[in-house]
N, C-alpha and C positions, 0 to 999 in steps of 0.2 A: 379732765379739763372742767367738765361740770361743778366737782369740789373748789379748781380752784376759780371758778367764776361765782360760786356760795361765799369762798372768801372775799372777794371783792364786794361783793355786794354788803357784807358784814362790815365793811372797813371804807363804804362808800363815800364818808365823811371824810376820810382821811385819802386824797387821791395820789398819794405817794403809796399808798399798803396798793391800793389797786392797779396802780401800775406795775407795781413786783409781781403784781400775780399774775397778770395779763402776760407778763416776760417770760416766766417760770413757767407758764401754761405753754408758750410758743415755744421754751426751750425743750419742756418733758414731749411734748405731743411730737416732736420732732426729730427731736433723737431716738424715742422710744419705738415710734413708727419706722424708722429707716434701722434702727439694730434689731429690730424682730423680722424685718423683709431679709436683710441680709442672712439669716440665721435658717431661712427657710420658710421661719413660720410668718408665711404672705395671712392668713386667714387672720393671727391675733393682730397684726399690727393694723391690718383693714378697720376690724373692731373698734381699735384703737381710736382711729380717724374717723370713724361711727359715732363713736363716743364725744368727740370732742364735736361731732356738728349737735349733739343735742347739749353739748353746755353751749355753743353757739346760741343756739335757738334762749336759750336762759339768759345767755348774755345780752341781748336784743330786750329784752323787758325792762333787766335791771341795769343793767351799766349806763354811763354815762356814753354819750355820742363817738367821744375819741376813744374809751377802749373799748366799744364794741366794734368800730372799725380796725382794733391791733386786733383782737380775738380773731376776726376774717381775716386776716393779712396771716395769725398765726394757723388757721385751717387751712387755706389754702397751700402755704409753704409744705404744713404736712401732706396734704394732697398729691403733691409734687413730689414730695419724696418718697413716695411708694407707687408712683406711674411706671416706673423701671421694670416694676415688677409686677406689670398688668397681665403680662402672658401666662401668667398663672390662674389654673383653673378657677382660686377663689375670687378672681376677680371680677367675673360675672354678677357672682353675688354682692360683692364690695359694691361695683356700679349702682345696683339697683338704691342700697341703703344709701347713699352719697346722694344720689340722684329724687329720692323721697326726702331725705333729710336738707338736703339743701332748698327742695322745693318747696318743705313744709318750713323756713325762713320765712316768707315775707307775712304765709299767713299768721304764726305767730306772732307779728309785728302787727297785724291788722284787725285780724279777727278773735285775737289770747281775748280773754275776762283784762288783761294787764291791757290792753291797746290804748285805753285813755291816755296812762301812766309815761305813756313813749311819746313826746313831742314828731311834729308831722316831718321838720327835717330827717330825725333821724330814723322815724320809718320807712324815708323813702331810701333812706342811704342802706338801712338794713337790705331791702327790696332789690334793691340793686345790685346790693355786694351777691344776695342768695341768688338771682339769677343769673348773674355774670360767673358765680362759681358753677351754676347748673349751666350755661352755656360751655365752658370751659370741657366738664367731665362731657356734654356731649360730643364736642370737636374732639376729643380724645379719643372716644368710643368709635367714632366715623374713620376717625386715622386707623386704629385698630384694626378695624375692621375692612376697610383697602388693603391695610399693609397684610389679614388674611387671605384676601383674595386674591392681592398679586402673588402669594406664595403656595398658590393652590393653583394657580395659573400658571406659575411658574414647573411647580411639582409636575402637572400634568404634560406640560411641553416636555419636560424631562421623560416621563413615564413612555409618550410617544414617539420619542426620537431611540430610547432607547428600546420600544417595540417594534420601529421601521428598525434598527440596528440588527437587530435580532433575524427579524423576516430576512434583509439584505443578507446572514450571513448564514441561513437555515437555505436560503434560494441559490447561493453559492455554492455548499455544501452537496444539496441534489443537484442542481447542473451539473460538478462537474466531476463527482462523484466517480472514479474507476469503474464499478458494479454498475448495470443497471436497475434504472429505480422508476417508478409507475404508479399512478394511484387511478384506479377507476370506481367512477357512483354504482347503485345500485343497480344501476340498467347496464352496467358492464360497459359503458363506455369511457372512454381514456378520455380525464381530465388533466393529468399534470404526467412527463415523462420526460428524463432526461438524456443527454446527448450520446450517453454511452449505450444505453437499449433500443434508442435509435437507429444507431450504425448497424447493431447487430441485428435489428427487424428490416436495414435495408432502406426507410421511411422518415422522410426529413420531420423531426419534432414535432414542427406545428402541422402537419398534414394528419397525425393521430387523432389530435382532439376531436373528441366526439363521434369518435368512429370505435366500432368495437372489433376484438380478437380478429373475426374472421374474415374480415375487408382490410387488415395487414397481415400477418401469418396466418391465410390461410390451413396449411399443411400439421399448424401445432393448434388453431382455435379450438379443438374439442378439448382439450386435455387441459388448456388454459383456463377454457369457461366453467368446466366442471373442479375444477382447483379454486379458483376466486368463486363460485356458488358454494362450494362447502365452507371455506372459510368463515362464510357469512352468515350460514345458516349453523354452525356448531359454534360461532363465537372464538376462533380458535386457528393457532398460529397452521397452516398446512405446507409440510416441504414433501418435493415433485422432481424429479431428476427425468427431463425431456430431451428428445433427440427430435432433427430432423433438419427439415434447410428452410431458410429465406428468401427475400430479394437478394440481402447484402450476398452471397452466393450462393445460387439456386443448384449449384454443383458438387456441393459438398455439404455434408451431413454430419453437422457439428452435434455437442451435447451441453447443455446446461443444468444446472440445479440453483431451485426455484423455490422462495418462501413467500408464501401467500398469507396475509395476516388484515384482521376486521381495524377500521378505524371508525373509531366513536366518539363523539365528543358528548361527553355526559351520558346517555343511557339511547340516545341516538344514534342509529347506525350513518357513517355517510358513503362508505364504501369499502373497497379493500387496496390494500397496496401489495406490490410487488418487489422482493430482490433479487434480483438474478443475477446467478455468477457462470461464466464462459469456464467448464470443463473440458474441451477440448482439447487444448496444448497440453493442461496434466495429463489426460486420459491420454495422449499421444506419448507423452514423456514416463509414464508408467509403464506403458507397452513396453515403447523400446529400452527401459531398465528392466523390463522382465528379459525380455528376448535378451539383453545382453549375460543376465546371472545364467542362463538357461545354455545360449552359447560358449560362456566359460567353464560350465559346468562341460559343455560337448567335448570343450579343449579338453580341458585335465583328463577326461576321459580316454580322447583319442591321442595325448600324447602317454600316458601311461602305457596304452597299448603302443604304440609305434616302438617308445624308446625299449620296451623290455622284449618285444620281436627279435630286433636282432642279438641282442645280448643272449638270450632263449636259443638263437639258432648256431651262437658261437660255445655257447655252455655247449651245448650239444656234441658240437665236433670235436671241443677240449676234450671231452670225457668220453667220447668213441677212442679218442687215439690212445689215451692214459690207459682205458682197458684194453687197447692194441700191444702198445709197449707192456704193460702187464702180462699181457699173455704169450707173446712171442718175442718181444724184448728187444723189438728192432722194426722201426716203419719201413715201408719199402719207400722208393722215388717218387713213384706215381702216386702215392697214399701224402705227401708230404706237400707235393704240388697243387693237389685238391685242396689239400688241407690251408694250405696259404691263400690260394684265391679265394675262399670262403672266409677264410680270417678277413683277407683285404676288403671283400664285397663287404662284409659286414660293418666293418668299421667306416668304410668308408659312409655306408647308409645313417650309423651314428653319428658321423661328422657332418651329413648334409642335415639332418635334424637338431643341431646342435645350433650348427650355423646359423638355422630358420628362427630358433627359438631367441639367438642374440642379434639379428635382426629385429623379427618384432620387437624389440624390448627398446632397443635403438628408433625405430621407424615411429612406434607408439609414443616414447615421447620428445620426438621431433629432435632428434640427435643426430641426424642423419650430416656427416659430414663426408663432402666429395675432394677426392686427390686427385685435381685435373693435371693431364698430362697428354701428350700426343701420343695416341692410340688406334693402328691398325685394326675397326674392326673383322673387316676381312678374314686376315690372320690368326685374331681370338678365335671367331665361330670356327675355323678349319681344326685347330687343338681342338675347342670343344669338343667336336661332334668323332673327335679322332679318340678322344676319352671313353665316346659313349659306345666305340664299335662293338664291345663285348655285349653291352644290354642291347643295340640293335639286333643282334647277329640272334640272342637271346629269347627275344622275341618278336624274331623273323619281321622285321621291319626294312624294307629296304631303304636308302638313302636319297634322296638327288638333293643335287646340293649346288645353288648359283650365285655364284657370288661376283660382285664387281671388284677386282685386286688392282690396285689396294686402295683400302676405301679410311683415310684417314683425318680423324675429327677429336676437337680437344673433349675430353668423356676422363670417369674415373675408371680404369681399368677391373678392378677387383668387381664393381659393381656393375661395368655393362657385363663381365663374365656370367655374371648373377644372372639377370634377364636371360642369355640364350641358356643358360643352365636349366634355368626353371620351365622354358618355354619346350625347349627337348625333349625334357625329361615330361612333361606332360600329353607331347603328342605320342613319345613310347609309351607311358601308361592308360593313355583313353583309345589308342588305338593299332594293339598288338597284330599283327598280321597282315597288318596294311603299310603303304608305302610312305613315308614321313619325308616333306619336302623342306628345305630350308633354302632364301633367297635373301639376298643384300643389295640392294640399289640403291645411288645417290640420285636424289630425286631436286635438284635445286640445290638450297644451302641446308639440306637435313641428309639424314641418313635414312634409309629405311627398312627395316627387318621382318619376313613374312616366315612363318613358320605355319606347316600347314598338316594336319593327319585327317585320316579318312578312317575316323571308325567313331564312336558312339552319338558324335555331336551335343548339342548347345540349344532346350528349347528359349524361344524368345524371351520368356518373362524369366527366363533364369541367368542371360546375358550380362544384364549391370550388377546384379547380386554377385556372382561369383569373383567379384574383384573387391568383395569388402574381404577382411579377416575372419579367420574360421569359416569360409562360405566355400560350398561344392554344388556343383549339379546333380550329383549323385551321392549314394552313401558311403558313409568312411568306413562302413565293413567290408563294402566291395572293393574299394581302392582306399590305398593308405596315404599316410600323409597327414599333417596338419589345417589343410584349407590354408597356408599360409602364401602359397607361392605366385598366385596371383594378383595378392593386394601387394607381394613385395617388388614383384615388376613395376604394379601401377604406378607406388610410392615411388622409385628410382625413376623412372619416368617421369612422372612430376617434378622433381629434383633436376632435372635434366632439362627442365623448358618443353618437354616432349608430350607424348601422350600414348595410349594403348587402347586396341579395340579389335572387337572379335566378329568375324561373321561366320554363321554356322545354323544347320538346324538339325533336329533331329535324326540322326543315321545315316547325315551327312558329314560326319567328320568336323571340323572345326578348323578356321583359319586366325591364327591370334600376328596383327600386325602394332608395330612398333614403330615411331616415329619421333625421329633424337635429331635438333639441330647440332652441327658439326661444329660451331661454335656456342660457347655457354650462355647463358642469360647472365647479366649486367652483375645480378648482384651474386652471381659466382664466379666470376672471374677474379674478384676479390681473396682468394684459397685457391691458390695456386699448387700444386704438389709438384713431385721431383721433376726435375726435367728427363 
């Protein structure tokens, strides 16, 4: 702009050449300024408009009144079209040069060696235009500079909401967290802890704060306080597996595992925190999956032995007789007769273990299905106990036997047969030599079956155990069997709307009662069997 304000002034005679140049200066400076902002380069095109305020300033000396007022008209348009692109870093710099250069206008005008040369109208228009364009770049700079501050006002509201956002959903997180979770200062007193280690310390939340381990658990504060003191003096995560009880129940004696770990912020200790997780129910549910691999382990065991007992005592007799007819080529009567009732006992003990084994298997997973029908029990237990005369007679058991005749209730026959089977058959095996009672009374709308022997008895704590699967009161090398015969009662019993229970003690024999409504419960009447 400079060059082409030199031109003008060359051609000042002629005020048509200075007019083209004053246009041509408006056209370059303005185009040239807005294609170098758009291109990126804000820093040349700034220059640019630098540049054309110091032909400005030239223009003021030597031009005439009217185009040093187009020269201003064309700096300012330029000025304007690179404001768009003020938020660019060079434009700090821009400002400052705009803002010197415009301000060194008037004194050019006043104070140049040329100031005579410039009539006083058009110094003062000069004067004007340079501060009206320096007022202008100020009002620019002030907008600027709000519209920075609202967006740093703005940022920071943002910054804030989304650090309450965070707090709300970090404070969420620890309330309600499953585990419990705990942070106490350095003096070991509880600052923050949530609803779940609460319950389990027994101690409503807010009653913690500010109180330490052993004014709430008592009974676990040694083990806690010397766990959160290492923590903090080795810098370093510390896990603690504790047992003991609380308030939440001073009666049981649960187990936890516990990580103790420093929190710092920055090189500052502030305390430690706590996670603790409730071991209990696994360490219950481990148990009883050990005791169960342990018990089926007992099974396979004692029915290995059971089932090859009698097979063992019928091999036996086969191969006595085989070398009998071998050697004398002919059994007598009496040798054939033994021989039979040893075959029949024996099979028949393989058919009740057979039986036992496709019950559980039925019982266990819930397969149990009843063919109700009108049943005598009276008349069952008489067959029964009429089957068992041989093992009575056997092992010197005498009989008494009461019955209410006839005592008739809808029941599935094959399985109340089950019950007095199994209840008989246990009072001749726990108590040989003694007298075995068996009684049937209707008692109201039930039935009721007492079976009763007088020999080894039932200690108390061994009473409800013996009605699970695989469970005896004694051991399965003393007495055979599977442990199966009394959870098979209980289960049929259940099934029945009934119930079963025992009273008995030690070397008092044992009385196992049974009690079966005469009509079925609702939702087996539904399964009706033959009439």
């Amino acid at each position: 702009m400079g060059v082409l304000a030199g031109a003008a002034v060359a051609v000042r005679a002629t005020p048509l050449g200075a007019g083209a140049a004053v246009l041509a200066s408006l056209v370059v400076l303005t185009l040239g300024a807005r294609r170098l902002a758009r291109r990126g380069k804000v820093a040349a095109a700034m220059s640019l408009v630098a540049y054309g305020i110091l032909g400005h300033g030239l223009a003021e000396v030597y031009l005439v009144p009217f185009l040093e007022a187009a020269v201003a008209v064309a700096l300012l348009i330029a000025v304007l079209a690179v404001l768009p692109y003020r938020r660019e870093r060079p434009w700090r710099v821009f400002l400052i040069i705009v803002v010197v250069g415009t301000a060194a206008t008037p004194a050019l005008a006043f104070w140049s060696p040329f100031a005579d040369a410039v009539p006083r109208g058009t110094r003062h228009l000069l004067s004007a235009t340079g501060l009206g364009t320096a007022s202008l770049l100020v009002v620019v700079a002030i907008a600027d500079f709000s519209a920075r501050l609202r967006r740093a006002v703005e940022a920071e509201a943002q910054a804030r909401a989304a650090a309450e956002e965070s707090a709300a959903l970090l404070d969420t997180l620890f309330t309600s967290a499953p585990v419990g979770l705990s942070f106490l200062d350095r003096d070991l007193r509880y600052v923050r802890i949530n609803r779940a280690l609460a319950q389990m310390n027994g101690v409503p939340p807010e009653d913690h704060i500010g109180r330490r381990p052993e004014e709430i658990v008592p009974e676990l504060a040694a083990g806690v306080q010397a766990a959160h003191q290492t923590a903090m003096e080795r810098n370093c995560t510390v896990m603690a597996e504790i047992s003991g009880t609380t308030a939440a129940a001073p009666q049981q004696r649960r187990d936890w595992l516990v990580s103790y770990y420093p929190v710092r912020v920055a090189d500052r200790l502030l305390g430690t925190g706590a996670v603790v997780l409730d071991l209990t129910d696994r360490k219950r549910a481990y148990a009883a999956a050990q005791q169960a691999v342990k018990l089926r382990d007992d099974f396979i065991s004692v029915a290995s032995h059971e089932l090859k007992t009698p097979l063992t005592s019928l091999r036996l007799q086969v191969d006595g007789c085989l070398r009998h007819l071998a050697r004398d080529g002919t059994l007598s009567r009496e040798r054939v007769i033994k021989l039979a009732g040893d075959l029949d006992r024996g099979v028949a003990r393989l058919d009740r273990l057979v039986d036992d084994l496709l019950d559980f298997s039925r019982l266990a997973s819930g397969r149990l299905d009843l063919r109700l029908e009108l049943v005598d029990w009276a008349s069952l237990i008489a067959e029964v106990v009429d089957r068992f005369s041989p093992h009575l007679e056997e092992a010197r058991c005498p009989l008494n036997l009461h019955l209410d005749r006839p005592l008739v209730g809808s029941w599935d026959r094959l399985r109340l047969e089950q019950i007095t089977t199994n209840l008989v058959s246990n009072a001749i095996k726990y108590g040989p030599g003694a007298p075995v009672e068996v009684a049937l009374n209707a008692e109201g709308p039930s039935a009721v079956l007492r079976v009763r022997d007088h020999g080894i008895g039932i200690a108390a704590a061994d009473q409800t155990r013996i009605f699970e699967r695989f469970e005896r009161a004694v051991s399965s090398r003393s007495y055979g069997g599977f442990g199966l015969g009394l959870w098979i009662v209980r289960r049929v019993a259940d099934a029945f709307g009934g119930a079963v229970a025992v009273d008995s003690a030690p070397g008092a024999g044992a009385t196992f009662t049974v009690t079966l409504p005469r009509e079925p419960p609702p939702e087996r009447r539904a399964s009706p069997g033959p009439s």
